[in-house]
N, C-alpha and C positions, 0 to 999 in steps of 0.2 A: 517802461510803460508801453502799451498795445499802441500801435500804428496804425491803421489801414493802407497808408501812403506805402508805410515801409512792405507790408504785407502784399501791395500790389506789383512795385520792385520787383521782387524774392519772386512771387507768381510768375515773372514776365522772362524771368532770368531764366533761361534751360538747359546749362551745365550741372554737370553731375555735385557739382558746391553748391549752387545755384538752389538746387533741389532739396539737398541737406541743410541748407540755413533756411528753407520754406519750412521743413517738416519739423527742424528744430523746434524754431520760431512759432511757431502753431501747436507744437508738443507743450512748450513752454507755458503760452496763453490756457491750454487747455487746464494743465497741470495745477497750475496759478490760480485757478479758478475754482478749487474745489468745494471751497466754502460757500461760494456763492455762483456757481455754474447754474445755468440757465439752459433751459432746449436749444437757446439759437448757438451757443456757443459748442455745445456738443456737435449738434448739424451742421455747420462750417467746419468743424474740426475731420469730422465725415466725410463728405462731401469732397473738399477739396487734398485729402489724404489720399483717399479711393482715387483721385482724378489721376496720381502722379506714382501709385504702388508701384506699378509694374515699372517704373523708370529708375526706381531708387535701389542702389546698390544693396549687399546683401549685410554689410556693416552697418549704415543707416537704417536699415528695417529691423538689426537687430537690438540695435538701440533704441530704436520706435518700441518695440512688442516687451523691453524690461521695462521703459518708462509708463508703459500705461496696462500691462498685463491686470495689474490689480484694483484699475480705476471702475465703480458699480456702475459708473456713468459712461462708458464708452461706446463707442457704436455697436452694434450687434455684428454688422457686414463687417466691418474692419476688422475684428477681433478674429469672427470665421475664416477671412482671408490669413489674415496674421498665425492662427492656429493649423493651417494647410499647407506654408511653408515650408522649404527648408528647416531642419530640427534645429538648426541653432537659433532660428527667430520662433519658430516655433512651441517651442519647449516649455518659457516660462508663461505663456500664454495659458497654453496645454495643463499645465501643472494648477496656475492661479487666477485665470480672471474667474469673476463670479458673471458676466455679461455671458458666457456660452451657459447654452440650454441643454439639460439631454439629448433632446434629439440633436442638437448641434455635434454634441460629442459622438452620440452613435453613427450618425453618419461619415466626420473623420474616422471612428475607429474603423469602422466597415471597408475600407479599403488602404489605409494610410498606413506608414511603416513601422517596426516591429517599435524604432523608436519614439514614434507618435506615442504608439499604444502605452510604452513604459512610463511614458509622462504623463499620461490620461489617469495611468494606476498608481499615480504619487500627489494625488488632488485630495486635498481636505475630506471632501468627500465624492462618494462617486453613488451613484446610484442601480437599482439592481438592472435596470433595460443597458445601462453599459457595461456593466460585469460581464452581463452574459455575453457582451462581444467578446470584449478582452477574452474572457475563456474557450470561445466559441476559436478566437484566431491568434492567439498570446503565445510567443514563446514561452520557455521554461523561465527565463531571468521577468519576463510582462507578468508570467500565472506567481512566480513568488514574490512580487512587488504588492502587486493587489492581494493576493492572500494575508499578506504582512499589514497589510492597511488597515486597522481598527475601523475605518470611516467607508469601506466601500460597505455594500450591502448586496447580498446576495439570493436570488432565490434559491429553493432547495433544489431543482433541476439543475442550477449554477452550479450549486454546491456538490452534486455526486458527481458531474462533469470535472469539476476539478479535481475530485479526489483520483477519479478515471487517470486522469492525465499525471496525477502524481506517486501514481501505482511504482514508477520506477526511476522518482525525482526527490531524494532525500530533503533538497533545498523546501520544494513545496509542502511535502510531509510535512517538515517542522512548521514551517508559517501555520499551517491547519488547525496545529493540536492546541496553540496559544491561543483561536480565535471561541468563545466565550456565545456564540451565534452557532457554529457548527448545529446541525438538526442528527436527530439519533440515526437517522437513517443514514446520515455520511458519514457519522461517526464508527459504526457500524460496518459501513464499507472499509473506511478507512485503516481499522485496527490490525484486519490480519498483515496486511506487509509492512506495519511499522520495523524498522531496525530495533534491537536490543535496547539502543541505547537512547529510542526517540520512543519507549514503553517506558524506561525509567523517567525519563523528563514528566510525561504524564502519570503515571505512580509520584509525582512530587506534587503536582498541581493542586491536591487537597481534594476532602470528600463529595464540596458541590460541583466541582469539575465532571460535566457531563461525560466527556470521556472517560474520566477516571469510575464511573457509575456502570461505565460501558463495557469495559474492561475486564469489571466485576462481574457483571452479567456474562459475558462471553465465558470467562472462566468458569463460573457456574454451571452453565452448557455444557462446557467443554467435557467436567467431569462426570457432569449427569449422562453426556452420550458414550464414555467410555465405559460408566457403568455397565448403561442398558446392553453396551455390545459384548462386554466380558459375563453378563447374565443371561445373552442372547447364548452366546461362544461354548457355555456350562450349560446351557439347558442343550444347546446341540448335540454335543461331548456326551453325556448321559446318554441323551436319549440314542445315539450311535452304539454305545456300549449296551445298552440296554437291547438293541436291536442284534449286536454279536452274542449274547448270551442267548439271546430266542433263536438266535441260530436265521435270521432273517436278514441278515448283513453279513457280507463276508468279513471273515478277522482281516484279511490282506486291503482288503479295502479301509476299514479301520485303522491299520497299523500304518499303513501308507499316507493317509490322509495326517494323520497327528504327527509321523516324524516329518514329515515335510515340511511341516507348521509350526515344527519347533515345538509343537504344547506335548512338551515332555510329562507332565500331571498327568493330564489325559492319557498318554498312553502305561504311561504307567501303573495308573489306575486300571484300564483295560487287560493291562497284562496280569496283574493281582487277581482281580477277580475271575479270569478265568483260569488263575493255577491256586485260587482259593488260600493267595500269601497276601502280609499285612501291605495296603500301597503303600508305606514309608519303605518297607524292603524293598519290593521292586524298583522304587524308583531310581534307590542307590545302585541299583543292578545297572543299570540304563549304565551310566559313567565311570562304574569301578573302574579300574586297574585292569583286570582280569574278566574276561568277554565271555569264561569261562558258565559261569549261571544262566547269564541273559542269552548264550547259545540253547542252552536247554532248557529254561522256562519258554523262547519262543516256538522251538523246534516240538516241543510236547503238546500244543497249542493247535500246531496245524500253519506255523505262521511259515510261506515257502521262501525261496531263496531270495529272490527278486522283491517282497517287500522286504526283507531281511535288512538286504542292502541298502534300504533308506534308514531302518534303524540304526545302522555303520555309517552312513554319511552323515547322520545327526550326532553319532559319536565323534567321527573324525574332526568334526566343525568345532568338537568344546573339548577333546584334549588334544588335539591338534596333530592324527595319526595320518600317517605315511600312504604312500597306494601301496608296499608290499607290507604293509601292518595288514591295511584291510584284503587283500588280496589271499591272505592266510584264515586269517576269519573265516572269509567266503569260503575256501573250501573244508574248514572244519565243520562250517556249519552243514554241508552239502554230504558230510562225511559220519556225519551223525545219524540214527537210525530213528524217525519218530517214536520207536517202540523203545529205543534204547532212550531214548530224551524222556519219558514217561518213568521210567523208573528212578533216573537220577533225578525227577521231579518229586517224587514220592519220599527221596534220599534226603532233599530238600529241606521239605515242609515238617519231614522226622525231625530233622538234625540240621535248622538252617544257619545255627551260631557257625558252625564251619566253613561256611561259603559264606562268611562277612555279614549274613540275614541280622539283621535286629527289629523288630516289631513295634519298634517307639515313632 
């Protein structure tokens, strides 16, 4: 039963016991009380706590801040003090009392340590004015605590800020893609540096999964813009060719520009129509075996040695030929007469089954 006598004792007494059976003892009444606690019993509980903090070891304060971390009723200041702590009295303060206010917490988080913050981001719920610190000053293990947190709330500024920071934190990635709040515009962010295997986990999430919506979209784009660019790439192509047969483009310009680029079509299309063979023959020329054709379909053309040689490096690249391969090449090609490549053009287009020509 409550004393005041005993209570006055314990006050009077100021050994470090002394102190610990005041704070117990006054824990106790407090505790005790919750059924029928009253203001004065809170304010004495207060009051005479706050008088003796700073004297009480750091074991009794952390048995002070479990025993009443979760009391609706407790001081405001004590709790503040208690939540400012060292993290071992700290912590379950930080994590559970409902007596701190947002701004109570933002301004711990606003300067307090990484592990204040981790405990602030493991609270029922958290609200969006402290998100934004947490993310504002969170390590990696603070930003994937809170992101895991069904119950913090986040604005959308929070939310591209942490996607930011989790550009190159797998841990956070994941927390992100589970959270059901994500805005399209993080999600968005988000998507191009997911891992492989943090695309499949959203590919599982089902069709109302905004990300999984997102996804879709993005893929969409993705091959609508590679369309537009392979119909951008083909009207270019044409229109280049089209420009070598007006004679308003050089062919070495042409010839150069397409074996560099690998778009073997195109030049093989550009080589056909200017030796008047079907493009599926040429194109086979481009890779045969025998360099033999493709020497005099380009030499009869006008195509000179120097782009030549990019059509040889584009060869060497896909059957995988030697420097004293191409090195021969180059000077048969050099060895050939344009006037003399014109007639075994002509020898060609007669009689192209012999030089491997098929027109299919």
């Amino acid at each position: 039963m409550f004393s005041l006598t005993k209570l006055s004792e314990l006050a009077r007494d100021p050994s470090a016991s002394g102190r610990k059976s005041l704070i117990t003892t006054l824990t106790d009444l407090f505790v005790s009380s919750r059924d029928d606690r009253d203001e004065q019993i809170s304010l004495l509980f207060g009051d005479i706590v706050l008088k003796v903090l700073g004297q009480l070891e750091e074991e009794t304060r952390i048995i002070l801040a479990k025993r009443v971390c979760r009391e609706k009723d407790a001081p405001n200041e004590l709790m503040v003090k208690l939540a400012s702590d060292k993290i071992d009295v700290a912590e379950p303060v930080l994590e559970h009392s409902p007596v701190l206010t947002s701004e109570d917490l933002v301004t711990i988080a606003s300067s307090a340590s990484m592990d204040h913050l981790g405990a602030i981001a493991g609270r029922k719920s958290v609200d969006k004015s402290v998100t934004e610190v947490l993310v504002d000053r969170g390590d990696s293990k603070v930003l994937s605590k809170v992101a895991n947190n069904q119950g913090a709330e986040f604005a959308d500024a929070s939310f591209l800020k942490l996607v930011e920071k989790a550009r190159s934190d797998e841990a956070i990635q994941a927390a992100l893609i589970d959270r059901s709040d994500l805005p399209d515009e993080a999600g968005r962010a988000l998507l191009p540096f997911l891992t492989s295997e943090l695309k499949n986990r959203v590919s599982a999430l089902g069709a109302d999964s905004t990300l999984v919506q997102l996804m879709a979209e993005r893929a969409a784009t993705e091959v609508a813009a590679r369309t537009q660019k392979l119909d951008e790439a083909r009207e270019q192509s044409n229109a280049m060719i089209k420009d070598v047969i007006a004679k308003k483009t050089k062919v070495d310009d042409a010839v150069t520009a397409f074996a560099r680029a690998d778009r073997t079509a195109e030049l093989g299309m550009l080589l056909a129509k200017l030796s008047g063979l079907p493009s599926a023959a040429v194109s086979q020329l481009l890779f045969s075996t025998s360099d033999k054709p493709l020497i005099i379909v380009c030499k009869a053309n006008g195509v000179t040695t120097e782009a030549f040689k990019d059509i040889l490096t584009m060869r060497a690249r896909r059957l995988r030929l030697g420097g004293s391969e191409l090195n021969s090449a180059i000077q048969r090609y050099a060895a050939l007469s344009e006037a003399g490549a014109m007639r075994s053009l002509q020898a060609i287009k007669q009689g192209g089954s012999s030089f491997g020509l098929t027109s299919s």
